[in-house]
C-alpha positions as CSV (number, residue, x, y, z in Angstrom):
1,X,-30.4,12.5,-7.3
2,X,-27.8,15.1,-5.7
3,X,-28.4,15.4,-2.2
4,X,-25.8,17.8,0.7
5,X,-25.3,14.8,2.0
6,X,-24.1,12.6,-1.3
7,X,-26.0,10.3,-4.1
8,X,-29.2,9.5,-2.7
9,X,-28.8,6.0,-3.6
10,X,-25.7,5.7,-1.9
11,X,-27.2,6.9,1.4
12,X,-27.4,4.3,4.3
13,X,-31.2,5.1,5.4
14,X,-30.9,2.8,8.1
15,X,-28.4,5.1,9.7
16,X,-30.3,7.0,12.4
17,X,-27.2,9.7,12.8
18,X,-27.4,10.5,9.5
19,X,-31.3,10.6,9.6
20,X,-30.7,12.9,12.5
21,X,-28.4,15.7,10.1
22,X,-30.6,15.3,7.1
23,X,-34.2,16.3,9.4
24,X,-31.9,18.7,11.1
25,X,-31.4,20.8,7.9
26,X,-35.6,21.9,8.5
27,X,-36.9,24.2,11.2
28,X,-37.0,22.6,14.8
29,X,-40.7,23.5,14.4
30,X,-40.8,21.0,11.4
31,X,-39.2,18.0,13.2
32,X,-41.2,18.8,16.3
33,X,-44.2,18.3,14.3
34,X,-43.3,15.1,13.1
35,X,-44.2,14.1,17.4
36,X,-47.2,15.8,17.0
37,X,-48.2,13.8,13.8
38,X,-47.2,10.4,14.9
39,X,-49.5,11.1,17.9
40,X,-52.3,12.0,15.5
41,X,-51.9,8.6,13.4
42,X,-52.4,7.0,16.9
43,X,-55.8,8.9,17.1
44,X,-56.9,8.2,13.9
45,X,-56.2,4.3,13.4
46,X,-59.5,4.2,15.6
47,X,-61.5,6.4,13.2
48,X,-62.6,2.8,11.4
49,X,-64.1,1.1,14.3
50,X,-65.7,4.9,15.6
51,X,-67.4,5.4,12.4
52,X,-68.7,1.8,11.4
53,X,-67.4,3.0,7.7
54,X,-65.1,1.9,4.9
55,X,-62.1,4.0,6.3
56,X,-58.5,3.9,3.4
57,X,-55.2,5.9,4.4
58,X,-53.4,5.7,1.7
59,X,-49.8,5.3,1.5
60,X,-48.7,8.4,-0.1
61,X,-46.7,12.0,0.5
62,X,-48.5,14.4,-1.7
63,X,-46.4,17.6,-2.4
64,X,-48.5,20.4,-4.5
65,X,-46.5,23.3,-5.9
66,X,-48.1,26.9,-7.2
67,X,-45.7,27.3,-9.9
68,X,-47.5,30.9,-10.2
69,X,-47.3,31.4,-14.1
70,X,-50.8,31.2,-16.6
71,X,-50.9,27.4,-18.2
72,X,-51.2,24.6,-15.9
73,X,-49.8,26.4,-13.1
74,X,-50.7,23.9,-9.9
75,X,-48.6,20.7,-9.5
76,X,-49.1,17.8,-7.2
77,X,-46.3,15.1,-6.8
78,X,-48.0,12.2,-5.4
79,X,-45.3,9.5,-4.4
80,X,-46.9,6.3,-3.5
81,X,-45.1,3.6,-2.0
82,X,-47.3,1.3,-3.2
83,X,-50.1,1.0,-6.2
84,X,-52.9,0.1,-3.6
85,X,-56.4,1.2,-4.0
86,X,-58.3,4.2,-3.8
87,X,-55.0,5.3,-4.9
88,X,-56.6,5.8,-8.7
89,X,-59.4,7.9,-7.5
90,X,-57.2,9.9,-5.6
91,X,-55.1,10.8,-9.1
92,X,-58.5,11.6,-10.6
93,X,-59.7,14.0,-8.1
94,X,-56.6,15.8,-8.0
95,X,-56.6,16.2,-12.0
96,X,-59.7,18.4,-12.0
97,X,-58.0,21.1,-10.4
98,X,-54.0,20.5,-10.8
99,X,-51.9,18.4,-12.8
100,X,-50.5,15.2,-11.1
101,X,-47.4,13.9,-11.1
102,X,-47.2,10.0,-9.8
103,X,-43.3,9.3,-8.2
104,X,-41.8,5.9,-6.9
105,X,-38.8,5.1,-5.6
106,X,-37.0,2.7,-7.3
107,X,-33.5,1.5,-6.9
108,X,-32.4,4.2,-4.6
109,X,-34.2,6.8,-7.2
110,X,-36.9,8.8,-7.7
111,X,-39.1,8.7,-10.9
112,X,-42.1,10.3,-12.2
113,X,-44.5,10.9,-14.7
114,X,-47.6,13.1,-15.1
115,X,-51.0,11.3,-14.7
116,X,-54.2,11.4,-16.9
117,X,-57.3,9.8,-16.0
118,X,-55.4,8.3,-13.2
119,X,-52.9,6.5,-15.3
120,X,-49.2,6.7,-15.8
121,X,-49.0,8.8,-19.4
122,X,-45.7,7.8,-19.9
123,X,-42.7,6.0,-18.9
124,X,-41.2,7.2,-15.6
125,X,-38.3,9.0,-15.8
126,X,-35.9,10.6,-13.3
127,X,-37.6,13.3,-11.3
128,X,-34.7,15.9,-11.2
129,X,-34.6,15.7,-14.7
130,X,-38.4,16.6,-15.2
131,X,-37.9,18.9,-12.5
132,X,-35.4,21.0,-14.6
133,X,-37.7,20.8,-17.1
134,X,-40.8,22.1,-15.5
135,X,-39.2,24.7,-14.1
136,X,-37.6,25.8,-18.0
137,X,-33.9,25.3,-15.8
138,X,-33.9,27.6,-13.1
139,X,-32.6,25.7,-10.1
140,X,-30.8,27.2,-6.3
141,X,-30.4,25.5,-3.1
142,X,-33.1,25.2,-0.7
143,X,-31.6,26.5,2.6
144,X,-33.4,27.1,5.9
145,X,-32.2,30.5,8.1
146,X,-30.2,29.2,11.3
147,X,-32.2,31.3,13.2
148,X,-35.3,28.8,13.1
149,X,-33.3,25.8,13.4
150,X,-32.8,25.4,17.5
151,X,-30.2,22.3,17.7
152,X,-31.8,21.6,21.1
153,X,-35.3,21.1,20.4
154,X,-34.2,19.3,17.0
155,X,-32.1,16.8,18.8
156,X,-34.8,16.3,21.7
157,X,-37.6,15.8,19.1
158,X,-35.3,13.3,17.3
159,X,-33.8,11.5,20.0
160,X,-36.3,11.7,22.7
161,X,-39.3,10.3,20.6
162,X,-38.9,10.0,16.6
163,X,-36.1,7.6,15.7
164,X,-37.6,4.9,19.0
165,X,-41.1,5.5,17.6
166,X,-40.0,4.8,13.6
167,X,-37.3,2.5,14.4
168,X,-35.9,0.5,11.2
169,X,-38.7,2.3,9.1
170,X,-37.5,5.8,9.7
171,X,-35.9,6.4,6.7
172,X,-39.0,5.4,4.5
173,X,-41.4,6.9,6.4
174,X,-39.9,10.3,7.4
175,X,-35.9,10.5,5.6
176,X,-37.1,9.8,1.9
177,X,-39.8,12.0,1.8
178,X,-38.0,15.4,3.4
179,X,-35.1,14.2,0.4
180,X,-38.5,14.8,-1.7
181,X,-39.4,17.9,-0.8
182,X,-35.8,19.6,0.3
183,X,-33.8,18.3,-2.5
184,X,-36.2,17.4,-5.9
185,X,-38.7,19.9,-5.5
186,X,-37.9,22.8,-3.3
187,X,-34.9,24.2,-5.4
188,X,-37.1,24.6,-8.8
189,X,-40.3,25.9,-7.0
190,X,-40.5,27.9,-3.6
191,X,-44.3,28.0,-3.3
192,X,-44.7,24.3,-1.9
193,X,-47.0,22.7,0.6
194,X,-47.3,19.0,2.1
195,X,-50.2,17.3,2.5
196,X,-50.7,15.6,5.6
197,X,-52.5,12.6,5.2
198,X,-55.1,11.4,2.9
199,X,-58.2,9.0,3.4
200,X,-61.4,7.2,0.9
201,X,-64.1,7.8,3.5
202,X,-66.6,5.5,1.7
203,X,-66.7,7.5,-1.4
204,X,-65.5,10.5,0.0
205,X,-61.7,12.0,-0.4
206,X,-60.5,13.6,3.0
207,X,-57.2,15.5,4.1
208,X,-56.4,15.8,7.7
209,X,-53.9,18.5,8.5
210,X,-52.6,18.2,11.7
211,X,-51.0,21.8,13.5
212,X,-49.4,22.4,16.9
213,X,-50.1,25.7,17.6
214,X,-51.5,28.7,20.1
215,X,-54.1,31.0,19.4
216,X,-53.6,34.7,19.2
217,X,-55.6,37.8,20.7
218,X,-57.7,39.7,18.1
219,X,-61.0,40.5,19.5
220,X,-61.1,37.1,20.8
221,X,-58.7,34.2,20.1
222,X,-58.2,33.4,16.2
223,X,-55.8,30.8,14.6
224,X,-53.8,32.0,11.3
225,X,-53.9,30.4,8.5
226,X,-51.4,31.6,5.5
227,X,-53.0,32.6,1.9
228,X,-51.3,30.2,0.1
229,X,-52.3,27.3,1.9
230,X,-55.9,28.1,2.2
231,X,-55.8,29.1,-1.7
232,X,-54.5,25.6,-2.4
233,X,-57.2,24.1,0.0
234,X,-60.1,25.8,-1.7
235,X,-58.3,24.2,-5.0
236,X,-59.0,20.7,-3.5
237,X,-62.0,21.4,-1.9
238,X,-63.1,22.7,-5.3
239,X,-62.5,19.1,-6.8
240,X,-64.0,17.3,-3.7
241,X,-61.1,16.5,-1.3
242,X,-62.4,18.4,1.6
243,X,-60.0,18.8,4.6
244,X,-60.3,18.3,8.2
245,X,-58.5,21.2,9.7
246,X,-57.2,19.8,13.3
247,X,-55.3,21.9,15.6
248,X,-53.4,20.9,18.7
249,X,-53.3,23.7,21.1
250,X,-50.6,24.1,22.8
251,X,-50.9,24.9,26.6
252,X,-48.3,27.0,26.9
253,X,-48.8,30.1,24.4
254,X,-45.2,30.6,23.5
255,X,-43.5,30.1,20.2
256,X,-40.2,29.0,22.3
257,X,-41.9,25.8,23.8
258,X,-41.5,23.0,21.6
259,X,-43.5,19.6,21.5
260,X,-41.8,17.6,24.3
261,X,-44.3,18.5,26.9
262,X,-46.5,15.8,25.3
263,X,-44.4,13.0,26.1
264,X,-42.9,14.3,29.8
265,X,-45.7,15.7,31.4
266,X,-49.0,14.0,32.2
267,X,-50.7,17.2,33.5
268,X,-50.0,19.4,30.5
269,X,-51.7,16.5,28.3
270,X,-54.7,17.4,30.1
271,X,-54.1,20.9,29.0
272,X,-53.7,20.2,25.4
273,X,-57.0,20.8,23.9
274,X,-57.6,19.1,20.3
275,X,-60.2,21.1,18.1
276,X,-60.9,21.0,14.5
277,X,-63.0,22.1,11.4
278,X,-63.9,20.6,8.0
279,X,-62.5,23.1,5.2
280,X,-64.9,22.8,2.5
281,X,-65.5,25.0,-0.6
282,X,-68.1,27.3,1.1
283,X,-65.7,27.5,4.5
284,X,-62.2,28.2,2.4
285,X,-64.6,31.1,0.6
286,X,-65.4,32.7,4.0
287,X,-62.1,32.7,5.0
288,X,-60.6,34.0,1.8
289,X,-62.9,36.9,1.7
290,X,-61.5,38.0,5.2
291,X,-58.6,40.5,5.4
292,X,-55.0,39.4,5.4
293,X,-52.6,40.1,8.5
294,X,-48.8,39.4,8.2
295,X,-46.9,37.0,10.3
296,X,-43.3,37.1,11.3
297,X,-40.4,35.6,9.3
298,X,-39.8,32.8,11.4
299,X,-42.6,31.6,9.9
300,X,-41.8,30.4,6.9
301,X,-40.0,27.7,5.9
302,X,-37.2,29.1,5.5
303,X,-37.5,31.6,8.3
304,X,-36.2,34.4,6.2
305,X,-39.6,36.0,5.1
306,X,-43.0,36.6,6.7
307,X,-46.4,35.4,5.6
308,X,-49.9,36.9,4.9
309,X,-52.5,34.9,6.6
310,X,-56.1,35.0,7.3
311,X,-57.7,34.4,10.8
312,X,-59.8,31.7,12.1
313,X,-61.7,32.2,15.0
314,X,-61.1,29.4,17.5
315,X,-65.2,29.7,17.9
316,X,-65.0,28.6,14.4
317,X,-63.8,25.0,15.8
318,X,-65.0,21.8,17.1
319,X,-64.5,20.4,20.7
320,X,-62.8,16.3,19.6
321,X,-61.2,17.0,23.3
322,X,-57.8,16.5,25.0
323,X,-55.0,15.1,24.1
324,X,-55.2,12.8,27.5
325,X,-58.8,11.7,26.5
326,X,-58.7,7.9,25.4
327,X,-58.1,7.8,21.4
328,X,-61.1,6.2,20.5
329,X,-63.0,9.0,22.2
330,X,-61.4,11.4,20.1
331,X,-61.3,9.5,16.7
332,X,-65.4,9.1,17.3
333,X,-65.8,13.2,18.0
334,X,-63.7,13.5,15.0
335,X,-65.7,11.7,12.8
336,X,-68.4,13.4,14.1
337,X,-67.1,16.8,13.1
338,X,-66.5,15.3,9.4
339,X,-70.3,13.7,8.8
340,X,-71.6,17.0,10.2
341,X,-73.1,16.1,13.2
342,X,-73.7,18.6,16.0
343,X,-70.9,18.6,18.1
344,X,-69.6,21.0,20.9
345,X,-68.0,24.3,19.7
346,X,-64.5,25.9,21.2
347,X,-65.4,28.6,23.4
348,X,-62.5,31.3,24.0
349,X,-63.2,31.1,27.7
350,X,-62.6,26.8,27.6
351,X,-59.1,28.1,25.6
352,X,-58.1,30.4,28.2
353,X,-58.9,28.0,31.4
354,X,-56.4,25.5,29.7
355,X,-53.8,27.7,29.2
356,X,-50.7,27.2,31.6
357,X,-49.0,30.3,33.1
358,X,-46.1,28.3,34.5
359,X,-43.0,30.1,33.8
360,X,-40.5,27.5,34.5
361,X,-40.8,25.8,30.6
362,X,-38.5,27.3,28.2
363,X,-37.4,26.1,25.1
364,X,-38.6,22.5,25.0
């Protein structure tokens, strides 16, 4: 596979500067939430022992594409890096409402073949190549606008907390799968969405998104949420992988402060309030049925277009607590949240008290 920066199987993944220019090709917003996730994978290694159930993360990247035309027109390219279980079930949920694809990576390539009834139908075969045909040959570069890409926060993100935290594993765990998305899918299909993580809760499928965000002021504070990701989690929660919705929220509401704070300043963890919701069919309904607002263009991946989203209202969330709160505190709220238990709700004025009105944090 053709990559900017050469044959991917000639690329030394090991090579941190490199790793470096290929995640600096996304918004600084996307690398700064790569922070924001690694902390949340801390949180939710205690979600086991909280629970007292049969917890699974599987080992996958799930990438699910709205190819927008009449016959089959929802994809999902599951890349495992390893056939473990749950993994089958996973494949079979996803096939009642999309059709899956199953990738590897083998021998500095990636392959893939569609899935039925959780098994391989067929030989793997180069992905670009069923790319192209998917997509009945239309192909262009995927490019992000320079004006969402800030060198500064991308390099601190990087530097100051990413390539220590991954170390040797970096380019598996974070470099192959941007590659995924950036260079095999994104230039056939535009309308493309990650999946977070994904757990077997018992018998139960579960997504947990993970944002980093601020709320906004519409008759009380509300969280966005754009149309086409909430019409591809009503697709899943349709087939029975509900989705824990978890939000971050940043202290400072600014959309020029980037994720550092968490790592150099104590106080402001105290500040940084972690709520979240469980997006199931009837929840992604309500939401749907609400009227669309439209966000600016730095939004997007690309940062050259805005987005229609729908609002949340923060009263609408969960209380799981602070990011300076112990993590098993929080992973045993948060499995609260998903077994329905009654828990605290956000209340605007909680929101407001932790919001910081310093002045002297910029870009960072």
């Amino acid at each position: 596979m053709e990559t900017p920066w050469g044959e991917l199987g000639l690329l030394d993944l090991s090579d941190h500067e490199l790793a470096a220019e290929i995640l600096g090709a996304d918004k600084h917003q996307l690398v700064e939430g790569l922070v924001v996730e690694c902390l949340f994978d801390q949180i939710v290694a205690h979600v086991p022992a909280a629970s007292g159930r049969n917890v699974l993360a599987l080992d996958v990247d799930s990438v699910v594409v709205d190819t927008r035309r009449e016959h089959e027109r929802w994809l999902c390219f599951v890349w495992a890096r390893g056939m473990t279980a749950g993994l089958g079930r996973y494949l079979m949920a996803l096939e009642r409402c999309l059709v899956p694809y199953l990738v590897t990576y083998e021998n500095g390539e990636f392959m893939a073949t569609r899935v039925r009834a959780g098994r391989r139908e067929l030989a793997p075969r180069p992905l670009p190549e069923l790319m192209l045909e998917l997509s009945g040959g239309r192909v262009s570069p995927f490019r992000v606008q320079g004006s969402v890409k800030n060198r500064n926060r991308q390099r601190q993100a990087f530097w100051g907390f990413i390539s220590d935290y991954y170390q040797q594993r970096l380019g598996e765990r974070v470099v192959l799968a941007r590659l995924l998305i950036n260079c095999a899918i994104q230039p056939y299909f535009r309308s493309v969405w990650n999946l977070d993580r994904v757990f077997v809760v018992d018998d139960d499928l579960w997504l947990f998104e993970i944002k980093h965000k601020f709320p906004m002021e519409r008759n009380g504070l509300h969280f966005g949420i754009n149309d086409g990701e909430l019409g591809m989690l009503d697709l899943l929660a349709g087939a029975g992988i509900r989705c824990l919705h978890t939000i971050l929220v940043k202290p400072f509401w600014s959309k020029d402060v980037g994720s550092m704070y968490l790592l150099n300043d104590l106080h402001m963890r105290t500040q940084a309030a972690i709520i979240a919701t469980v997006l199931d069919r009837a929840a992604t309904a309500r939401v749907m049925g609400r009227r669309s607002g439209r966000s600016g263009a730095h939004t997007s991946i690309t940062g050259a277009t805005g987005l229609s989203f729908k609002s949340m209202a923060a009263t609408d969330f969960r209380v799981l607590g602070r990011l300076s709160d112990a993590p098993s505190e929080v992973a045993a709220k948060l499995f609260g949240v998903m077994a329905g238990e009654a828990s605290e709700g956000v209340r605007d004025t909680w929101l407001r008290s932790l919001a910081s009105q310093r002045a002297d944090h910029g870009a960072g």
